[in-house]
C-alpha positions as CSV (number, residue, x, y, z in Angstrom):
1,X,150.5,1.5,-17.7
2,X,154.0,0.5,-17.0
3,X,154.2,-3.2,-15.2
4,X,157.4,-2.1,-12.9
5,X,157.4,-4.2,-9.8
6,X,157.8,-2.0,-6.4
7,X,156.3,-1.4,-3.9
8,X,156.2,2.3,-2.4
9,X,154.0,4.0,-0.2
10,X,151.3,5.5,-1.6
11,X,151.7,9.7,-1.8
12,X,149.1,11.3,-0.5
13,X,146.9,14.8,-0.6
14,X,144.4,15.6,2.4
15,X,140.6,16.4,1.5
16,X,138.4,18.3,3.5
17,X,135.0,16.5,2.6
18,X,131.9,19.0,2.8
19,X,129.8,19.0,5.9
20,X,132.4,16.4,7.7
21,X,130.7,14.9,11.0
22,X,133.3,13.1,13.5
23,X,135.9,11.6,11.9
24,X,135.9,14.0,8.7
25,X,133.5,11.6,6.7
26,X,130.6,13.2,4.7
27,X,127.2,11.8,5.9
28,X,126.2,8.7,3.9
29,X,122.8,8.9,1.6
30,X,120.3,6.7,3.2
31,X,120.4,3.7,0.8
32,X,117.5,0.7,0.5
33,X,118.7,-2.6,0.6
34,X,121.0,-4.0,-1.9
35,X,120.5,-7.7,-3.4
36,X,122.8,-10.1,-4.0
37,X,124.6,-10.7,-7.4
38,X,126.3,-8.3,-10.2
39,X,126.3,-4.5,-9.3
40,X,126.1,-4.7,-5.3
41,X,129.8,-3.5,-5.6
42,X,129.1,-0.8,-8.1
43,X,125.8,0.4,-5.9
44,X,127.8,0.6,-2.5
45,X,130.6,2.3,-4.6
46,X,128.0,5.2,-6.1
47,X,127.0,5.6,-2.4
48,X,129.8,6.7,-1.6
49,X,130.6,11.0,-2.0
50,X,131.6,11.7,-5.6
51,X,135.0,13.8,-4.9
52,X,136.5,10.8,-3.4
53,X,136.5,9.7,-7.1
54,X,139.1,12.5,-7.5
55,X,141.2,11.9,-4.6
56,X,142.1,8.3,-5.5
57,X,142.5,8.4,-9.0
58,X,146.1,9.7,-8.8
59,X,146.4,6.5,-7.2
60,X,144.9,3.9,-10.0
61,X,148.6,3.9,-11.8
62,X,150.2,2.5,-8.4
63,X,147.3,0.6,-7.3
64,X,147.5,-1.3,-10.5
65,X,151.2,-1.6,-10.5
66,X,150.8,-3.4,-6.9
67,X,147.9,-5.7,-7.3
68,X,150.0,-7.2,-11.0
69,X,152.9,-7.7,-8.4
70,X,151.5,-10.0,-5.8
71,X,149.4,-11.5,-8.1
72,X,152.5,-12.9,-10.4
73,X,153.6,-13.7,-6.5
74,X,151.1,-15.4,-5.5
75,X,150.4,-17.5,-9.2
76,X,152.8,-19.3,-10.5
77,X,151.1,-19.4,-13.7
78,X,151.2,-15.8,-14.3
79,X,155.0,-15.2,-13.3
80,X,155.6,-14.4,-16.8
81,X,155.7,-11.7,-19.1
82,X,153.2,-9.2,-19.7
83,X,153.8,-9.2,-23.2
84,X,151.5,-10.9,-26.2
85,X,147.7,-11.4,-25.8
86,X,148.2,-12.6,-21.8
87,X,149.8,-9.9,-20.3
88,X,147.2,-7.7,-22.5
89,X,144.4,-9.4,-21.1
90,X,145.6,-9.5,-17.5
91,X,146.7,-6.2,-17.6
92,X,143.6,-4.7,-19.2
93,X,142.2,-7.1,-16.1
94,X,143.8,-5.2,-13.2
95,X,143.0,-1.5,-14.9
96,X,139.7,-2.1,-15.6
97,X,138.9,-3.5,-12.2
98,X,140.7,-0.6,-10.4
99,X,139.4,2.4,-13.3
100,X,135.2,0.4,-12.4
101,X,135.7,1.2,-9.2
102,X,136.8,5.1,-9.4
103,X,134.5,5.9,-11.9
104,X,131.3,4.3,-9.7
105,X,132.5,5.9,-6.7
106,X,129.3,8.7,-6.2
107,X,128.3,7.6,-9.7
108,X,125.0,5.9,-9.7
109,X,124.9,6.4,-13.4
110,X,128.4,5.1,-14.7
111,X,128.6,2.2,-17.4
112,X,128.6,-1.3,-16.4
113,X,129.5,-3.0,-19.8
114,X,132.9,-2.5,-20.5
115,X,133.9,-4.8,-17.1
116,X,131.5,-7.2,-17.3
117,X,133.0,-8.2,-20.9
118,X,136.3,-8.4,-19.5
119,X,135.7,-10.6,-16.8
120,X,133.6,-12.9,-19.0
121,X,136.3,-12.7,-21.3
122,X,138.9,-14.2,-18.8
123,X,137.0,-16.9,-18.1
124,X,136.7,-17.9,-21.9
125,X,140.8,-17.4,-21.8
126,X,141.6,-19.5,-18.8
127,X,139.1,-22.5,-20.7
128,X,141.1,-21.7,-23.6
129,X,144.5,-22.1,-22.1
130,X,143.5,-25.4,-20.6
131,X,143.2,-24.2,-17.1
132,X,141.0,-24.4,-14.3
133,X,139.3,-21.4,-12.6
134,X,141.1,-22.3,-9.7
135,X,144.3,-19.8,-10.6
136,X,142.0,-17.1,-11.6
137,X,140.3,-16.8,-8.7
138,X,143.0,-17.0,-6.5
139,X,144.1,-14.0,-8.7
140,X,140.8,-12.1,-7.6
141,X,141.3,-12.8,-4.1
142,X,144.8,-11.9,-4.0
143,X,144.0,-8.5,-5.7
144,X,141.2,-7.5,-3.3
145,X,143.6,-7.9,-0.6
146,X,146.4,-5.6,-2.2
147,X,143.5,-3.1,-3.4
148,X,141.7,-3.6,0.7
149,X,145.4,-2.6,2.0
150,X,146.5,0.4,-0.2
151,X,142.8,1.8,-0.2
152,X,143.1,1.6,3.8
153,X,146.5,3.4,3.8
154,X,144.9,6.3,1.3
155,X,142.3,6.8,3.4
156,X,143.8,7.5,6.5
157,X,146.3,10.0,5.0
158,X,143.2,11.5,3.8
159,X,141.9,11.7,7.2
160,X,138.9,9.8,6.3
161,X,136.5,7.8,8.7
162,X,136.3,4.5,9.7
163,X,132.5,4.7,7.9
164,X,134.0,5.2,4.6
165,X,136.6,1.9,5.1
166,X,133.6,-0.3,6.4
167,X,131.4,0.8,3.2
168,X,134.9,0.2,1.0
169,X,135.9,-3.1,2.6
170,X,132.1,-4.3,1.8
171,X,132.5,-3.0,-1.8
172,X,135.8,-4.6,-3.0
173,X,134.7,-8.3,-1.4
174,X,131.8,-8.1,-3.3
175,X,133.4,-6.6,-6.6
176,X,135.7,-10.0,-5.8
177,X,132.5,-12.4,-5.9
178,X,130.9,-10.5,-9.0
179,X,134.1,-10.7,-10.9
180,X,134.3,-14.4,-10.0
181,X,131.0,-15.1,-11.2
182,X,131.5,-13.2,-14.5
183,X,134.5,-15.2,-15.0
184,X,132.8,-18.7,-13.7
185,X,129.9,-17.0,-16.5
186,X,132.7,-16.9,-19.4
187,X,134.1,-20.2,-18.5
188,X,131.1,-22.2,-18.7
189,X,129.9,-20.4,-21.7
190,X,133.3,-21.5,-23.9
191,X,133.0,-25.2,-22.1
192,X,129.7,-25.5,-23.4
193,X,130.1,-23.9,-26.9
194,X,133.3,-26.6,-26.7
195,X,131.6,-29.3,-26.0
196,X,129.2,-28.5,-28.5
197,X,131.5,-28.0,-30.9
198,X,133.2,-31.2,-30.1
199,X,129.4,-33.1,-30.1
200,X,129.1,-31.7,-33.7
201,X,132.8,-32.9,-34.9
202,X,131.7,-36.4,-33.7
203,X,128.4,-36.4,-35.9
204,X,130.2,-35.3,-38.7
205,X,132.2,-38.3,-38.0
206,X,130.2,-40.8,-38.1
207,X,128.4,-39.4,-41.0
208,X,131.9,-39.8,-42.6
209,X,132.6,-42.9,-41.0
210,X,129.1,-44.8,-42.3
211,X,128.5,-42.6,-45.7
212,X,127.8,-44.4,-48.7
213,X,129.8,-44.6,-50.9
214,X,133.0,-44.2,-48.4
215,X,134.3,-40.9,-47.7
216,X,138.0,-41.1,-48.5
217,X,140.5,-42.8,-45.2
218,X,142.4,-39.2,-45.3
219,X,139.2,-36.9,-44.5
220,X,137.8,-39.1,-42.0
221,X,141.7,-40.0,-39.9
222,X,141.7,-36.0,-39.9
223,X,138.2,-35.3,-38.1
224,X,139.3,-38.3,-36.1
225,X,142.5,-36.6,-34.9
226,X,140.5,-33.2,-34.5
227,X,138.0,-34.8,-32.0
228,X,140.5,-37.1,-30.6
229,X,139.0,-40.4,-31.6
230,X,141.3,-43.6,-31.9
231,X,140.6,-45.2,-35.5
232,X,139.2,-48.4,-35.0
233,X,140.4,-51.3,-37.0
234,X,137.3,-53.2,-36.8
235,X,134.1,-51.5,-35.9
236,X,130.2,-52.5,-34.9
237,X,127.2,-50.3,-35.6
238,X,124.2,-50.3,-33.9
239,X,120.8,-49.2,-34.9
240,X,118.7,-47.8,-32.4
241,X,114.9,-47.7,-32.5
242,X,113.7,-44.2,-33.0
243,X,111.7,-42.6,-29.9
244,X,109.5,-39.7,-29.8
245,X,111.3,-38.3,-26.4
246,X,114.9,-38.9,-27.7
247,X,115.8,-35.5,-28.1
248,X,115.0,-35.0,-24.1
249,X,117.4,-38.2,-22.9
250,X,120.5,-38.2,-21.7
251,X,123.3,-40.1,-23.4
252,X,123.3,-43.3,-22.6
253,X,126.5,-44.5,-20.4
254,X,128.7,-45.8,-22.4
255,X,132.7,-45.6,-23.3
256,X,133.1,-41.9,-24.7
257,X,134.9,-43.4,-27.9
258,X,131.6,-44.5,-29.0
259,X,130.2,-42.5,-31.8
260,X,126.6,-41.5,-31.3
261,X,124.0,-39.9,-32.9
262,X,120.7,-39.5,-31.0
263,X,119.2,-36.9,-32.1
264,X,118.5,-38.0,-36.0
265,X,115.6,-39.7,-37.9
266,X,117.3,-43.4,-37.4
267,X,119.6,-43.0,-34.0
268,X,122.5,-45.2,-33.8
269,X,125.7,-45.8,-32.5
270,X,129.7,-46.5,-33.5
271,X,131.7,-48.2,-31.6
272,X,135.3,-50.0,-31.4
273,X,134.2,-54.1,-31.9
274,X,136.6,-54.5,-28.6
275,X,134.4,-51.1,-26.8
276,X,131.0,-52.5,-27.2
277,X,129.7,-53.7,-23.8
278,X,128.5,-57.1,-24.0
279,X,125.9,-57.9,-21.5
280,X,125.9,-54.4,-20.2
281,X,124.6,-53.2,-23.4
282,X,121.4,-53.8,-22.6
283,X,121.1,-52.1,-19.0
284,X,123.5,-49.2,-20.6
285,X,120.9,-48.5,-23.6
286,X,117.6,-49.0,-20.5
287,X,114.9,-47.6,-22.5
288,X,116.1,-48.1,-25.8
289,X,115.5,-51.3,-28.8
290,X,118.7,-51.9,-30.3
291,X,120.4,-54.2,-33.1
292,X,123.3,-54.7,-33.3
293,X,125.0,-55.0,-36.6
294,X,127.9,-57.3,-37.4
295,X,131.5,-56.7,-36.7
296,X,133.6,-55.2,-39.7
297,X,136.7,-53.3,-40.9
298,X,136.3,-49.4,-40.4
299,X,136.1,-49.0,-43.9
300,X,132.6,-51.3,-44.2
301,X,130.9,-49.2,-41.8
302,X,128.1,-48.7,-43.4
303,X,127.6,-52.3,-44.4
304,X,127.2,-53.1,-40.1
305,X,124.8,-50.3,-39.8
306,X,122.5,-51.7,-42.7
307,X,122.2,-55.3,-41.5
308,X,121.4,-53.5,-38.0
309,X,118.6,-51.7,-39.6
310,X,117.4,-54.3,-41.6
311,X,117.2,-56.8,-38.3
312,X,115.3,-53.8,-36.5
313,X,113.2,-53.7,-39.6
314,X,112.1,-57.3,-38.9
315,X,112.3,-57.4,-35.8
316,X,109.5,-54.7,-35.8
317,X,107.1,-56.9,-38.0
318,X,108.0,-60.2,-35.8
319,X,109.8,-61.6,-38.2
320,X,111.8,-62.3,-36.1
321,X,112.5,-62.6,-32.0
322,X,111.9,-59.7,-30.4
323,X,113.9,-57.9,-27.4
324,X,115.7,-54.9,-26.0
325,X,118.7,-55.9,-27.7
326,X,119.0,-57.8,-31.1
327,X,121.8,-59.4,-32.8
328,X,122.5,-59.6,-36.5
329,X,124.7,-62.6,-36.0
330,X,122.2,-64.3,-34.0
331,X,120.1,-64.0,-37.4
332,X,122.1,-64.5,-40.2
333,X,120.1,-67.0,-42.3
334,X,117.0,-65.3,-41.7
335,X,118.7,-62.1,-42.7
336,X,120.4,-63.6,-46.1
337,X,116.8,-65.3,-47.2
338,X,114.7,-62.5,-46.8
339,X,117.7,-60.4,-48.2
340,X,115.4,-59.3,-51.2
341,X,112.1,-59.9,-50.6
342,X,110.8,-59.1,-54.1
343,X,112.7,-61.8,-55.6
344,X,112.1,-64.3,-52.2
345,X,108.7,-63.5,-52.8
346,X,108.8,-64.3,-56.5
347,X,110.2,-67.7,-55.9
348,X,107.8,-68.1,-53.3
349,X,105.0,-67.7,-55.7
350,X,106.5,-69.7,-58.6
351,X,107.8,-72.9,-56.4
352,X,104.4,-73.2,-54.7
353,X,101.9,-72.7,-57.7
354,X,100.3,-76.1,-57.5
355,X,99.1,-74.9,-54.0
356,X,97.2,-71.7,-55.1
357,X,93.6,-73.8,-55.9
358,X,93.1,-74.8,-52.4
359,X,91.7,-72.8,-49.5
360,X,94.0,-71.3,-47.2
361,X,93.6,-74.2,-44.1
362,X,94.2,-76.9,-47.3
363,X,97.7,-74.7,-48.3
364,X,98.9,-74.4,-44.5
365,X,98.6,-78.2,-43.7
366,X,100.0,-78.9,-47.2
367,X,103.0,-76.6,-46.6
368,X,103.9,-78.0,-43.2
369,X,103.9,-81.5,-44.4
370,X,105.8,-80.5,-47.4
371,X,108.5,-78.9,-45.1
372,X,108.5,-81.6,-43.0
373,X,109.3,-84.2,-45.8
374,X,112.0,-82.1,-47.2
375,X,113.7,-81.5,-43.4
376,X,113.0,-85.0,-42.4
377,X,114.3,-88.9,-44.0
378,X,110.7,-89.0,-45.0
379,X,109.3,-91.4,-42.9
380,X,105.6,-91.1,-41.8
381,X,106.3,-91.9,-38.4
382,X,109.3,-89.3,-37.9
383,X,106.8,-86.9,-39.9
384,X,103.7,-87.5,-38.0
385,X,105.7,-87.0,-34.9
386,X,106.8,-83.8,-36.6
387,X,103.6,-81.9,-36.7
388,X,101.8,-83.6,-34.1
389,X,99.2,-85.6,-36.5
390,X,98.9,-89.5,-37.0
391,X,100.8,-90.9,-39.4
392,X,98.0,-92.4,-41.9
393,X,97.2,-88.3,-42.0
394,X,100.8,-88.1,-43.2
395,X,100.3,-90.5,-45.6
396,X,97.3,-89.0,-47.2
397,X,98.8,-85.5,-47.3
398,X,101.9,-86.7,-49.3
399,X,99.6,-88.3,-52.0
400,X,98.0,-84.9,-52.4
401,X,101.6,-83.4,-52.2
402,X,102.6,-86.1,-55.4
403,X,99.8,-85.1,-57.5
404,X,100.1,-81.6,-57.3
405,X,104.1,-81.4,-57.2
406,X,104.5,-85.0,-59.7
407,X,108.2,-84.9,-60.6
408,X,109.3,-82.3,-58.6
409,X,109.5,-83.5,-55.5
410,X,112.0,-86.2,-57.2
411,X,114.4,-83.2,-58.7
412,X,117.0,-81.9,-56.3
413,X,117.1,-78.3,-57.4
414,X,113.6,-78.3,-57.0
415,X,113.1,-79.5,-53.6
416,X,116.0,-77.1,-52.9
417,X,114.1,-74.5,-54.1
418,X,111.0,-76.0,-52.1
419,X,112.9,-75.9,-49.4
420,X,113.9,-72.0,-49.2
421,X,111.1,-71.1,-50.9
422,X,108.7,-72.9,-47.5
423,X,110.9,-71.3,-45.3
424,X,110.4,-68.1,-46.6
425,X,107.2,-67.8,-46.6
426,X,107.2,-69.4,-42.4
427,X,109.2,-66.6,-41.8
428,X,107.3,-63.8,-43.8
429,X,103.7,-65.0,-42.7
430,X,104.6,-65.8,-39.2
């Protein structure tokens, strides 16, 4: 089809339509009412008399050639070209509409397929090109107008009646809010497919971002540039409690820079140190128990995102306070003691032996006065005071204390190793 701008008159033939009543128009099949949505047009265009189809389709080539015109008038964004995969696509556009319309005219039967990809397809090219439906639409409207106009002047060189243009007039304003739709269709389906696209990029982020050991600086700054995330010098990683209804939440509302991944077996988050809401965190993640691992170079990831797991961890046995949202740094000796707990425990059982004879109420009092000598300048009074018992109780628990622990509890290392070893076990039994 040639694109020539120019506008000419329209030449005409006259029809003599079989059993014409007034006004030379066929009479009109009784039709039941039509619904709403895709193929209204194409059903008041097959109700129409089938050898109108032959009368306007010497017309397509110039009704084509006109609606292209005012369109690139009327859209700045198409003034260009038809050349290359747009003025394919457009072009294809403004035949197919115009050929759809012919070929239903009297047609109950004809195919619907062929259009309905088209106009689906333009809405998936508009997404693509970074535009709005805006354009395209105003496209639509401007080309029902032109088609409204030249379809009018056809008919009344064909002597045909003013039923025909009412029936017509209904038919291309719908075909306008079908195509719309389809393209509206088209749009939303490449948005989505996009955005999940783009919600995939980011997981494999962050699994690049916090594997172990590192994925190499070069393949993670190039999924970053592809899913346009700023590298973070310093990063925090947040563990997030698993739920059973995560997969049916909504993201929480939080900066979009921040990595997420809600949908795996441990849930957790990425964030820029400077991003990460501070107060806020807790109303943004409403529903949710997080740690919050400590703040590190990009590159140690991974090592955030442990000690955030590993405070959830104990957090979850009561090791240690627990709330909607934990810090590592608020538990950092806790954290480094029970670091290994095979080894903690170890110590734990060698350093207090000489308590393993007595019953469990005799190894808890001796403990607590043990710890309170070693935390304390050893006085009875300032022990007594201490653990809320009278000092002359004091007294004799540190003469039990001597006889099982002698020399020990004369050695630094070993009251060092006391010491921790106490501590420990207050923290691991509660």
């Amino acid at each position: 089809m040639t694109t020539e701008a120019g506008s000419r008159q329209p030449s005409t033939r006259r029809i003599s339509p079989p059993r014409a009543r007034p006004g030379g128009f066929p009479p009109r099949p009784r039709q039941p009412e039509l619904s709403a949505g895709i193929g209204r047009a194409s059903r008041l265009w097959a109700s129409l008399p089938r050898e109108l189809s032959r009368a306007f389709r010497p017309h397509a080539d110039g009704l084509s050639r006109e609606i292209l015109r005012e369109i690139q008038l009327a859209v700045p964004e198409y003034a260009q070209p038809l050349e290359g995969p747009f003025g394919k696509t457009i072009v294809e556009a403004v035949q197919q509409a115009v050929l759809h319309c012919l070929d239903n005219l009297g047609n109950p039967a004809a195919p619907q397929d062929a259009w309905i990809s088209v106009f689906r397809h333009l809405g998936k090219v508009e997404f693509s090109e970074g535009r709005t439906l805006n354009q395209l639409q105003t496209a639509y409207r401007v080309g029902g107008r032109v088609a409204w106009r030249y379809i009018a002047a056809v008919s009344q060189s064909l002597g045909l009646s003013t039923d025909f243009l009412c029936v017509g007039a209904e038919a291309i304003f719908s075909y306008v809010d079908e195509i719309s739709a389809l393209s509206l269709q088209g749009y939303a389906a490449a948005q989505a497919r996009a955005a999940g696209t783009r919600a995939r990029q980011r997981r494999q982020l962050l699994e690049l971002v916090l594997a172990e050991p590192p994925a190499s600086p070069k393949a993670i700054a190039s999924l970053a540039l592809a899913t346009g995330w700023k590298l973070p010098d310093r990063v925090v990683a947040v563990a997030l409690e698993p739920r059973a209804d995560q997969h049916d939440l909504e993201p929480p509302p939080l900066d979009s820079e921040i990595l997420m991944d809600l949908e795996g077996p441990q849930p957790c988050l990425l964030a820029d140190s400077s991003l990460l809401p501070g107060e806020d965190l807790q109303q943004a993640l409403a529903g949710w128990r997080a740690a919050v691992g400590p703040p590190v170079e990009l590159g140690d990831a991974a090592l955030s995102l442990r000690w955030a797991r590993r405070t959830m961890e104990l957090a979850a046995r009561s090791v240690i306070e627990v709330g909607p949202v934990i810090r590592a740094t608020d538990h950092l000796a806790t954290l480094w003691l029970l670091s290994d707990e095979f080894l903690i425990r170890e110590l734990i059982r060698r350093c207090l032996a000489p308590l393993e004879g007595l019953t469990e109420k005799q190894r808890a009092r001796l403990s607590q006065t043990l710890l309170a000598w070693l935390q304390s300048s050893g006085t009875a009074p300032d022990m007594a005071d201490r653990l809320g018992v009278h000092p002359q109780t004091v007294r004799y628990r540190m003469r039990q204390l001597e006889e099982l622990f002698g020399e020990q509890l004369n050695d630094p290392e070993s009251r060092s190793n006391l010491e921790i070893a106490l501590r420990a076990q207050q923290l691991l039994e509660g």
